[in-house]
PDB file as gemmi writes it, atoms N, CA and C in Angstrom:
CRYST1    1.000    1.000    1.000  90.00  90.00  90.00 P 1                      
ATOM      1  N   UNK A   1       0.838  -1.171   0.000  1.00  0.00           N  
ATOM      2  CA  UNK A   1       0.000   0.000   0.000  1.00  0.00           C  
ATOM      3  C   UNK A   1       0.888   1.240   0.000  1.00  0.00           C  
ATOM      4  N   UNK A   2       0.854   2.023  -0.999  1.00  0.00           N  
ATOM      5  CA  UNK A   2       1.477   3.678  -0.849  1.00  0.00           C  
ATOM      6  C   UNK A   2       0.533   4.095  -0.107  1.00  0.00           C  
ATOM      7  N   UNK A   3       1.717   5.167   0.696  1.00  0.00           N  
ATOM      8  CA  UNK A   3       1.791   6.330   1.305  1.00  0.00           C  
ATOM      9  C   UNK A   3       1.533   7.314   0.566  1.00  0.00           C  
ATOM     10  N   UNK A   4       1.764   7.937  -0.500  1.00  0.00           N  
ATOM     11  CA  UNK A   4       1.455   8.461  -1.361  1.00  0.00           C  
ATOM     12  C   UNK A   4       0.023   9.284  -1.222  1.00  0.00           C  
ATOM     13  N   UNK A   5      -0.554  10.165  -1.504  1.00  0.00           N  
ATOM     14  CA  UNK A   5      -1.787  10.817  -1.355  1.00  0.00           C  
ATOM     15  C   UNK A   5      -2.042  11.040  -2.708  1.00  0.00           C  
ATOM     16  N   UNK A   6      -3.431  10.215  -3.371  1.00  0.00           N  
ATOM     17  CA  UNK A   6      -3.404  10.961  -4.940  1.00  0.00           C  
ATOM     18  C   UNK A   6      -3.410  12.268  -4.867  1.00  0.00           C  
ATOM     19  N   UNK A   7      -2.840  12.809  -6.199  1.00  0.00           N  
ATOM     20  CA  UNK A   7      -2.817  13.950  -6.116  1.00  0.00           C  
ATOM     21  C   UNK A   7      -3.995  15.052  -6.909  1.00  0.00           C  
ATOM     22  N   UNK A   8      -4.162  15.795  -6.485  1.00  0.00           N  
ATOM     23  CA  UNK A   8      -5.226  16.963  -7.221  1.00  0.00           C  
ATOM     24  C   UNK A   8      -5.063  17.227  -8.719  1.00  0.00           C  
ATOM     25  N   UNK A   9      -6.203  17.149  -9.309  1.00  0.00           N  
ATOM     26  CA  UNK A   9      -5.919  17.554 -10.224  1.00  0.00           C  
ATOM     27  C   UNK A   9      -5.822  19.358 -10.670  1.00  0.00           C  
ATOM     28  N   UNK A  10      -5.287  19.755 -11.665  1.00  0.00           N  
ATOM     29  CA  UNK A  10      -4.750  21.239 -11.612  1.00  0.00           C  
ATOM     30  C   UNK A  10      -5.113  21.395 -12.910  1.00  0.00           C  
ATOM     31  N   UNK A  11      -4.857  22.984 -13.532  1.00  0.00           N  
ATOM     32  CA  UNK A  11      -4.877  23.361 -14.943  1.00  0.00           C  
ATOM     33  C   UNK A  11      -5.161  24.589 -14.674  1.00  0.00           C  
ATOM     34  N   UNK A  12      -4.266  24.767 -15.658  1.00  0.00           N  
ATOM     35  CA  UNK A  12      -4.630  26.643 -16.344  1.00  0.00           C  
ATOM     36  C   UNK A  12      -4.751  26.758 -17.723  1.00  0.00           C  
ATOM     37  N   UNK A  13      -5.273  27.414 -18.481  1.00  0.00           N  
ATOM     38  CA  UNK A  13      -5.720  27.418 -19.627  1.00  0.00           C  
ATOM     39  C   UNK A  13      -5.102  29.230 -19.856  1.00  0.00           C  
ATOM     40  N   UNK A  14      -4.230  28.787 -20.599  1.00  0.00           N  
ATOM     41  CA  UNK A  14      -3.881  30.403 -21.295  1.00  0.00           C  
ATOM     42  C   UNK A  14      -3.962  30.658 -22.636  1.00  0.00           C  
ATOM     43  N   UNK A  15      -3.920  32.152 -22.707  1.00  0.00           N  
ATOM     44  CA  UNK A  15      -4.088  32.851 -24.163  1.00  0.00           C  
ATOM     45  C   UNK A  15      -3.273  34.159 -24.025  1.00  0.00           C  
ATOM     46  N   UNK A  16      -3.015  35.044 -24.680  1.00  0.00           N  
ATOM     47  CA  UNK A  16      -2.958  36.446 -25.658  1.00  0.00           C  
ATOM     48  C   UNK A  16      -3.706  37.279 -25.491  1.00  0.00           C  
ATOM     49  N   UNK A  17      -2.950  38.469 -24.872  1.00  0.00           N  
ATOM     50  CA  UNK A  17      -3.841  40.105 -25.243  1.00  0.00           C  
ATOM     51  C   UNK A  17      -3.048  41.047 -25.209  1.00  0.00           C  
ATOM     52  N   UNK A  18      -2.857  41.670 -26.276  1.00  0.00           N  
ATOM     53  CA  UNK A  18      -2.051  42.792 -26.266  1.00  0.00           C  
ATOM     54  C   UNK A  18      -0.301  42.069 -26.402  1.00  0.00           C  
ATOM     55  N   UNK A  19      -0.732  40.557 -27.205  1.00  0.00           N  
ATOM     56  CA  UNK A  19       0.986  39.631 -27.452  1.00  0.00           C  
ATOM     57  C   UNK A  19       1.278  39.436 -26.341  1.00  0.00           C  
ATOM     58  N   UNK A  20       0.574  39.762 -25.091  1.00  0.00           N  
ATOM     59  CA  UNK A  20       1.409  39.217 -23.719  1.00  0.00           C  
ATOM     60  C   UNK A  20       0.532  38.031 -22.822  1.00  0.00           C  
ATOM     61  N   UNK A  21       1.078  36.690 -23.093  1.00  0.00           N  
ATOM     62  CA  UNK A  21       0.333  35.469 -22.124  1.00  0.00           C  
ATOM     63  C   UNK A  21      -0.482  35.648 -21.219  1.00  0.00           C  
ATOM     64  N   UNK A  22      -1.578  35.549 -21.165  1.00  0.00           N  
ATOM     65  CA  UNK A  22      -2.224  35.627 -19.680  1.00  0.00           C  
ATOM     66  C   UNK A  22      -2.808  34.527 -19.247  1.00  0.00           C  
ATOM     67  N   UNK A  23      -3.279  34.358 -18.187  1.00  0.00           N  
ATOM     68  CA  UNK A  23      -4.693  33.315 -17.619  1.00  0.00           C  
ATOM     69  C   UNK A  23      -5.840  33.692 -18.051  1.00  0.00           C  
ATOM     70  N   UNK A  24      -6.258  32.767 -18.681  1.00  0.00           N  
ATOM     71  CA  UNK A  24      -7.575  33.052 -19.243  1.00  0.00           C  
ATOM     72  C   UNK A  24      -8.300  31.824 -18.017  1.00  0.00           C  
ATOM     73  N   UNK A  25      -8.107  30.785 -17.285  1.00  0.00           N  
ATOM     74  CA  UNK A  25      -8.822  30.343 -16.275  1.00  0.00           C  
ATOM     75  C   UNK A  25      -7.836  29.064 -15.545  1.00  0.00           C  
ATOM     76  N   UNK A  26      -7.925  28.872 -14.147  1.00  0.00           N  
ATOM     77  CA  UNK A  26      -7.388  28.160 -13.721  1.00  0.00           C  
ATOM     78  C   UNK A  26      -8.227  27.497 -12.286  1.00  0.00           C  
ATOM     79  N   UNK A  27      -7.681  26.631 -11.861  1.00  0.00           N  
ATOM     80  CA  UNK A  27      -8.032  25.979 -10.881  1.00  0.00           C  
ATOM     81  C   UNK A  27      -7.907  24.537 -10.258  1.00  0.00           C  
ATOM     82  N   UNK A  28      -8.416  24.152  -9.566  1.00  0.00           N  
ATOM     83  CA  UNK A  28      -7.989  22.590  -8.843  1.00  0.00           C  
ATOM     84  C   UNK A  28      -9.334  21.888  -8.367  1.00  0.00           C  
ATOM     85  N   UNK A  29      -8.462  20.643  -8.840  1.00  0.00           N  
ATOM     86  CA  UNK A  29     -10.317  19.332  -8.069  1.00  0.00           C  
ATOM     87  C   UNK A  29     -11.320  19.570  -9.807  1.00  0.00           C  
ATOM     88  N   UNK A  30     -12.339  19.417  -9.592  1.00  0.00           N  
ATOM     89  CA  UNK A  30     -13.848  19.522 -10.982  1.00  0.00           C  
ATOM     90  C   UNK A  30     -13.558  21.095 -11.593  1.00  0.00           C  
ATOM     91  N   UNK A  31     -13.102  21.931 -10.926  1.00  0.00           N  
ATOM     92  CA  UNK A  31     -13.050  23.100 -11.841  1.00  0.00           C  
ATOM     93  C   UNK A  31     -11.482  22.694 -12.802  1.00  0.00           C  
ATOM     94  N   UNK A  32     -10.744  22.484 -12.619  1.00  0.00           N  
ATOM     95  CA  UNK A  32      -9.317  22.001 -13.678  1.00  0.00           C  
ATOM     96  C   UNK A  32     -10.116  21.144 -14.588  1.00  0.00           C  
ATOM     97  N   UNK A  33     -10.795  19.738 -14.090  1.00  0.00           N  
ATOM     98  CA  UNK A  33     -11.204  18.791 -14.685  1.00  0.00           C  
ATOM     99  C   UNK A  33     -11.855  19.575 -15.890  1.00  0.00           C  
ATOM    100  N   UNK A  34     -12.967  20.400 -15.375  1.00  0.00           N  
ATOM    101  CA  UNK A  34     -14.049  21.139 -16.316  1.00  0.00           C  
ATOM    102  C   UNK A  34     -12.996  21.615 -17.221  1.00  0.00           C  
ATOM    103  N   UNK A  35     -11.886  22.782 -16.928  1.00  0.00           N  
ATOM    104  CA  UNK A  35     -10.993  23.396 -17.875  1.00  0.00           C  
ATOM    105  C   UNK A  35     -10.664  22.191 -19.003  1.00  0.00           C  
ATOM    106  N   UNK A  36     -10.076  21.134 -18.614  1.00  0.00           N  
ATOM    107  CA  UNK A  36      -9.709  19.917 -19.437  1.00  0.00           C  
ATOM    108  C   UNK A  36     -10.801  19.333 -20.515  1.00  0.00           C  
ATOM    109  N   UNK A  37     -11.801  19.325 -19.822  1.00  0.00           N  
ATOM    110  CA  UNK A  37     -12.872  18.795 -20.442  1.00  0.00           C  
ATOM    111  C   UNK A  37     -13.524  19.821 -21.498  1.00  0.00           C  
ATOM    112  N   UNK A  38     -12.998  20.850 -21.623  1.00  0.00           N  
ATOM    113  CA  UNK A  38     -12.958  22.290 -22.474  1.00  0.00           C  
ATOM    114  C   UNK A  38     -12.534  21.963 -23.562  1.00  0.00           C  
ATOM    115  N   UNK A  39     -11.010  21.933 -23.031  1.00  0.00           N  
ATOM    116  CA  UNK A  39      -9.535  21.555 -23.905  1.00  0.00           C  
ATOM    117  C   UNK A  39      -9.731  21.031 -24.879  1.00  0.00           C  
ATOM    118  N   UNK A  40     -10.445  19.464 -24.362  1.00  0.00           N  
ATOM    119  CA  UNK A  40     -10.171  18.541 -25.313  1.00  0.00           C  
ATOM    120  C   UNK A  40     -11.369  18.781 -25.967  1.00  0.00           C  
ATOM    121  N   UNK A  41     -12.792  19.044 -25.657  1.00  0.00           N  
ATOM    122  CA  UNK A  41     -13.287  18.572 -26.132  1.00  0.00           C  
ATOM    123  C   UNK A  41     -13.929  19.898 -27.828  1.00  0.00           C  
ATOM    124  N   UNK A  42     -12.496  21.351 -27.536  1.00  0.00           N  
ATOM    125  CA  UNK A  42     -12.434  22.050 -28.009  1.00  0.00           C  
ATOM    126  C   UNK A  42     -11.114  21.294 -28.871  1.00  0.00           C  
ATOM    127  N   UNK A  43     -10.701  20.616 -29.253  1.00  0.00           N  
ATOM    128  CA  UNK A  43      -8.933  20.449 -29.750  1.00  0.00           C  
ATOM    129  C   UNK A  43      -8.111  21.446 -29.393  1.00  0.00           C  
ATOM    130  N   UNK A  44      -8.254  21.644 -27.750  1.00  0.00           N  
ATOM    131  CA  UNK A  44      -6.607  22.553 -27.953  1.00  0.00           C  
ATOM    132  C   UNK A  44      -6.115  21.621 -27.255  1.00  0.00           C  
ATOM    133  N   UNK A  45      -4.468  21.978 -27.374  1.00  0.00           N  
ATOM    134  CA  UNK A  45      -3.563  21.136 -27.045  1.00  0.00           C  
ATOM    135  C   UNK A  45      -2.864  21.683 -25.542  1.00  0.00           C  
ATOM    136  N   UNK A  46      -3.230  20.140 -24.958  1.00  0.00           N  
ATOM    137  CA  UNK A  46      -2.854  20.305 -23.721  1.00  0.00           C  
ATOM    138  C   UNK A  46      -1.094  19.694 -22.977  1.00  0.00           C  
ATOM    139  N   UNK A  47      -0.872  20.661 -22.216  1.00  0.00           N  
ATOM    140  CA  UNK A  47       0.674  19.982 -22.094  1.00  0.00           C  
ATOM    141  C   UNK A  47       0.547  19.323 -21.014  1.00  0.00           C  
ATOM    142  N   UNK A  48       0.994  18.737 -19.900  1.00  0.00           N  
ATOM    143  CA  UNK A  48       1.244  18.565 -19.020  1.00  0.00           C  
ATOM    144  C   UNK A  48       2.692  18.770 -17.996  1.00  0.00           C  
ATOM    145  N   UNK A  49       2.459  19.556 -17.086  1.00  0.00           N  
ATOM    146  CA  UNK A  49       3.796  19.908 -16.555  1.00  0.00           C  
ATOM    147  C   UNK A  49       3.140  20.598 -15.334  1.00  0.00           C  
ATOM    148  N   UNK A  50       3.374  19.716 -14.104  1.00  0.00           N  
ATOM    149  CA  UNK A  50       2.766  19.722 -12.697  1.00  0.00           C  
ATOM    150  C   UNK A  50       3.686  21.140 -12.453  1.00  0.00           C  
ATOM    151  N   UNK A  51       4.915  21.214 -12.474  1.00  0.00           N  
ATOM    152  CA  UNK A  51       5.677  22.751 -11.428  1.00  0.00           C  
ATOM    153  C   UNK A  51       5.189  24.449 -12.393  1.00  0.00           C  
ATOM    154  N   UNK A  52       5.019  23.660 -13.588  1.00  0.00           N  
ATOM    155  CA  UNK A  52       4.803  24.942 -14.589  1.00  0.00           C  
ATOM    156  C   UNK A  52       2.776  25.382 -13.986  1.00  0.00           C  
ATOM    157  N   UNK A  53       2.325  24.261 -13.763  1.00  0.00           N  
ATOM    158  CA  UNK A  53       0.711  24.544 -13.417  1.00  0.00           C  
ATOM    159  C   UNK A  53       0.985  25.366 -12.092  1.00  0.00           C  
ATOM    160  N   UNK A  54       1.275  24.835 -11.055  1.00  0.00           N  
ATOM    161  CA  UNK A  54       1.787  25.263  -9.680  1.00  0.00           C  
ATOM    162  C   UNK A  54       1.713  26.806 -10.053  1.00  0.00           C  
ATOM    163  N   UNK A  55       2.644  27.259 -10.621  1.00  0.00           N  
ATOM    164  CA  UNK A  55       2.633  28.742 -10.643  1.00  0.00           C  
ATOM    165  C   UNK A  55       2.018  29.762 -11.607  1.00  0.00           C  
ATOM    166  N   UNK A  56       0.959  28.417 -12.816  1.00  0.00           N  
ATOM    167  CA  UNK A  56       0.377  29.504 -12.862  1.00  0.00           C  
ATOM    168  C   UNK A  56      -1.070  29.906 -11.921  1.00  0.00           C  
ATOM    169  N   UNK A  57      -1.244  28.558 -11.479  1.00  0.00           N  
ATOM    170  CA  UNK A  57      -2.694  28.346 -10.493  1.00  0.00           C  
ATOM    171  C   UNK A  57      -2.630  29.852  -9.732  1.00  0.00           C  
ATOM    172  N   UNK A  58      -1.664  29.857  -9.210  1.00  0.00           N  
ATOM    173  CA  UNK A  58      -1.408  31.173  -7.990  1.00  0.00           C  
ATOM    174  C   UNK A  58      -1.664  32.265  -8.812  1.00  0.00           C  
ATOM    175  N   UNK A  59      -1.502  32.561  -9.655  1.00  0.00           N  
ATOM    176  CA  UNK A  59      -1.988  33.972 -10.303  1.00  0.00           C  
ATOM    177  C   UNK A  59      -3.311  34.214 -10.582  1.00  0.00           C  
ATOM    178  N   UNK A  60      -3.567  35.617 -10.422  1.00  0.00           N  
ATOM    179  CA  UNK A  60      -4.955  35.852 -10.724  1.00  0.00           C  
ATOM    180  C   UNK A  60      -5.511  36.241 -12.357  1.00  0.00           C  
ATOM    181  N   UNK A  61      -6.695  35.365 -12.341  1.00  0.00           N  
ATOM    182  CA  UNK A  61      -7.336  35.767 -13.983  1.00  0.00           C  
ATOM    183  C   UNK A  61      -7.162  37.036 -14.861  1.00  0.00           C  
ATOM    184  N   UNK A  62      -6.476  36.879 -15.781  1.00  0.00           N  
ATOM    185  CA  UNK A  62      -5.465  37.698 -16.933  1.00  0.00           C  
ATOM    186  C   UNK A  62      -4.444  38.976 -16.731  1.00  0.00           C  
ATOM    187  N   UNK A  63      -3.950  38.224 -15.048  1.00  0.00           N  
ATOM    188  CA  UNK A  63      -2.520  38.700 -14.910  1.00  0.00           C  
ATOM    189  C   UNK A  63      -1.176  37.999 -16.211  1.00  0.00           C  
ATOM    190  N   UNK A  64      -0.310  39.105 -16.356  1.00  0.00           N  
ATOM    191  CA  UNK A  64       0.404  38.297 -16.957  1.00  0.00           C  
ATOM    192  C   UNK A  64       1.654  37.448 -16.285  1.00  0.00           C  
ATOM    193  N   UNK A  65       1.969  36.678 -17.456  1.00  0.00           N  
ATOM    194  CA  UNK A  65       2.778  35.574 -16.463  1.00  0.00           C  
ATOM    195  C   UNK A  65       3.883  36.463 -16.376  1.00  0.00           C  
ATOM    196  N   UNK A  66       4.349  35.548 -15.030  1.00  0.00           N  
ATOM    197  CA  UNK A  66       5.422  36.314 -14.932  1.00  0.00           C  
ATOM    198  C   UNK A  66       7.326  35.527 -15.225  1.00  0.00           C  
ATOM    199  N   UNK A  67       7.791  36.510 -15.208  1.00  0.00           N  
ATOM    200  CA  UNK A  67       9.385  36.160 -15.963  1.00  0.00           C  
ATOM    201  C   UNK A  67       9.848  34.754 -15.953  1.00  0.00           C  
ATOM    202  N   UNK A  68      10.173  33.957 -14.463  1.00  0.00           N  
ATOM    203  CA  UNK A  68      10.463  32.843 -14.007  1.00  0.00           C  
ATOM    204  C   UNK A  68       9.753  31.484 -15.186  1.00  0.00           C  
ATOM    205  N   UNK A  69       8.286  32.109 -15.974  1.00  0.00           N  
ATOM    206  CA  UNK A  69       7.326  31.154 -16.134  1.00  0.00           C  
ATOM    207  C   UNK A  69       6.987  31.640 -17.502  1.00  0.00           C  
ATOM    208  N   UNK A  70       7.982  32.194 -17.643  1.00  0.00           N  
ATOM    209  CA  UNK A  70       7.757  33.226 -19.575  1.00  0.00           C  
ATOM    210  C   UNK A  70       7.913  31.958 -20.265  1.00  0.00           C  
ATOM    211  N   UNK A  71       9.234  31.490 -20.530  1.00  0.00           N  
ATOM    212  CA  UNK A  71       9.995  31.172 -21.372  1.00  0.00           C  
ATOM    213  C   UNK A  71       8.998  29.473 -21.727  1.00  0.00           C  
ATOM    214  N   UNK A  72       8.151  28.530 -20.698  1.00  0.00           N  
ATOM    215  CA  UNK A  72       8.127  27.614 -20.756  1.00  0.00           C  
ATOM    216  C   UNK A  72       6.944  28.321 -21.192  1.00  0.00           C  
ATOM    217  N   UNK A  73       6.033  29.018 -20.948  1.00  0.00           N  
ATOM    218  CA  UNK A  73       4.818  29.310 -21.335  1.00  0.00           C  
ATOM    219  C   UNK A  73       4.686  29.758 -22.971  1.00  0.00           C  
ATOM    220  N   UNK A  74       5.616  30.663 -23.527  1.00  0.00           N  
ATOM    221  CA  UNK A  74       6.157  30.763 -24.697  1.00  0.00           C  
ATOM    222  C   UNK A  74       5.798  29.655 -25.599  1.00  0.00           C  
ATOM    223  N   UNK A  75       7.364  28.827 -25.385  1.00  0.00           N  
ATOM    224  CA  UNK A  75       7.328  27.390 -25.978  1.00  0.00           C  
ATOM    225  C   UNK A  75       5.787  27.044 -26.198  1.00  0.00           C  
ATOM    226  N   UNK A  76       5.033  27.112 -25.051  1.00  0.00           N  
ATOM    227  CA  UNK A  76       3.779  26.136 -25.451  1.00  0.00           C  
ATOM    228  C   UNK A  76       2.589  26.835 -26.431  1.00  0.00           C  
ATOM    229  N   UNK A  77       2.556  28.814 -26.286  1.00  0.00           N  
ATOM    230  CA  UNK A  77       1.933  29.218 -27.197  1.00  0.00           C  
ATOM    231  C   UNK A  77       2.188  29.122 -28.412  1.00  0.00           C  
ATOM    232  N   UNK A  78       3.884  29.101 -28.789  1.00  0.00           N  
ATOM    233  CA  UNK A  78       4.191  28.736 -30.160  1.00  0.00           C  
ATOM    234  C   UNK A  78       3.585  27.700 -30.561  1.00  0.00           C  
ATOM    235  N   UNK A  79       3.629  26.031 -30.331  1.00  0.00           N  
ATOM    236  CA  UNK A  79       3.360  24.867 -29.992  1.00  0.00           C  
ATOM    237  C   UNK A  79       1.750  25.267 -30.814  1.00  0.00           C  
ATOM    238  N   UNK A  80       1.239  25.790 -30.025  1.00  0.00           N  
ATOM    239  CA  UNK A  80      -0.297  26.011 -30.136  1.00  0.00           C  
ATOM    240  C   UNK A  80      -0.742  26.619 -31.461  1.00  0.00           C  
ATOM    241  N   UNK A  81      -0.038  28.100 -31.531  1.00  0.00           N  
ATOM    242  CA  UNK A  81      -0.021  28.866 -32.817  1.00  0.00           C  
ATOM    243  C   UNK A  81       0.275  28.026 -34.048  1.00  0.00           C  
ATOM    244  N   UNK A  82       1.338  26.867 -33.783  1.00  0.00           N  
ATOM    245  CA  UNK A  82       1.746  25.959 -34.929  1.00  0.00           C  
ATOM    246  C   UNK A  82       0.823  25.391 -35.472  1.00  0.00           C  
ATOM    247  N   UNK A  83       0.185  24.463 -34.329  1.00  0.00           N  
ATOM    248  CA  UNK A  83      -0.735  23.445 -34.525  1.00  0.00           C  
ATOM    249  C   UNK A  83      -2.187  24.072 -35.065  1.00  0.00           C  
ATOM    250  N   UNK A  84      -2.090  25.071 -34.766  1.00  0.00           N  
ATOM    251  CA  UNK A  84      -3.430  25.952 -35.338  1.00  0.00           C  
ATOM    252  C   UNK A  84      -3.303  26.535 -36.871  1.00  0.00           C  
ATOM    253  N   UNK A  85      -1.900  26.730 -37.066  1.00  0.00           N  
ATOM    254  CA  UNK A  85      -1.557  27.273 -38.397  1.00  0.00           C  
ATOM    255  C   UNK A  85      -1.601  28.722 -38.406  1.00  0.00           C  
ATOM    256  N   UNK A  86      -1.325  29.165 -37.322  1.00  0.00           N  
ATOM    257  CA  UNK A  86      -0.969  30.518 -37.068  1.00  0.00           C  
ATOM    258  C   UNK A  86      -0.020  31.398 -36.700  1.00  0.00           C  
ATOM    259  N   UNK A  87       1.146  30.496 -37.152  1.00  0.00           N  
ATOM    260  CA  UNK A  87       2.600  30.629 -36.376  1.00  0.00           C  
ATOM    261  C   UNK A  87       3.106  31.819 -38.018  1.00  0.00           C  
ATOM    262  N   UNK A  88       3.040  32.938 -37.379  1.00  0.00           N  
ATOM    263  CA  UNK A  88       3.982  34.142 -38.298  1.00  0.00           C  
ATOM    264  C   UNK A  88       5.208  34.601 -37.960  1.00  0.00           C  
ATOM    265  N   UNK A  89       5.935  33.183 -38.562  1.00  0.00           N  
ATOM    266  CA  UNK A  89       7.255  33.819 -38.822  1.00  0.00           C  
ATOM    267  C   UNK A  89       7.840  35.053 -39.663  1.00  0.00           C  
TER     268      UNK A  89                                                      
END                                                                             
């Protein structure tokens, strides 16, 4: 038997305003789930990365991210813009 405690589920769902990342919604437990159940059942593409969720959970709705959490958040809007066919190089 683990010791272990399952763990919560999490999610933030971001977007773009004004070219700068924000939270467009986040949360933990049936409200993440609900976000997910958005996601998919919208085709966007979801990443997974528990320390990158962590910090954006803590921010408030369409603060922008901040520095520490740019660069990985980046990566994933490109990612997104690609897969959408909206990537202007």
């Amino acid at each position: 038997m683990s010791d272990e405690k399952p763990r919560r589920q999490i999610a933030a769902a971001l977007g773009s305003s004004r070219d700068m990342p924000q939270i467009l919604a986040s949360g933990y437990g049936k409200v993440a789930e609900e976000i997910l159940a958005l996601a998919f059942a919208n085709g966007v593409k979801v990443r997974e990365d528990a320390d990158l969720a962590q910090i954006l959970v803590a921010l408030d709705l369409e603060e922008n991210i901040p520095l520490e959490a740019l660069q990985a958040v980046s990566e994933i809007l490109a990612r997104v813009y690609e897969a959408n066919g909206r990537n202007e190089k």
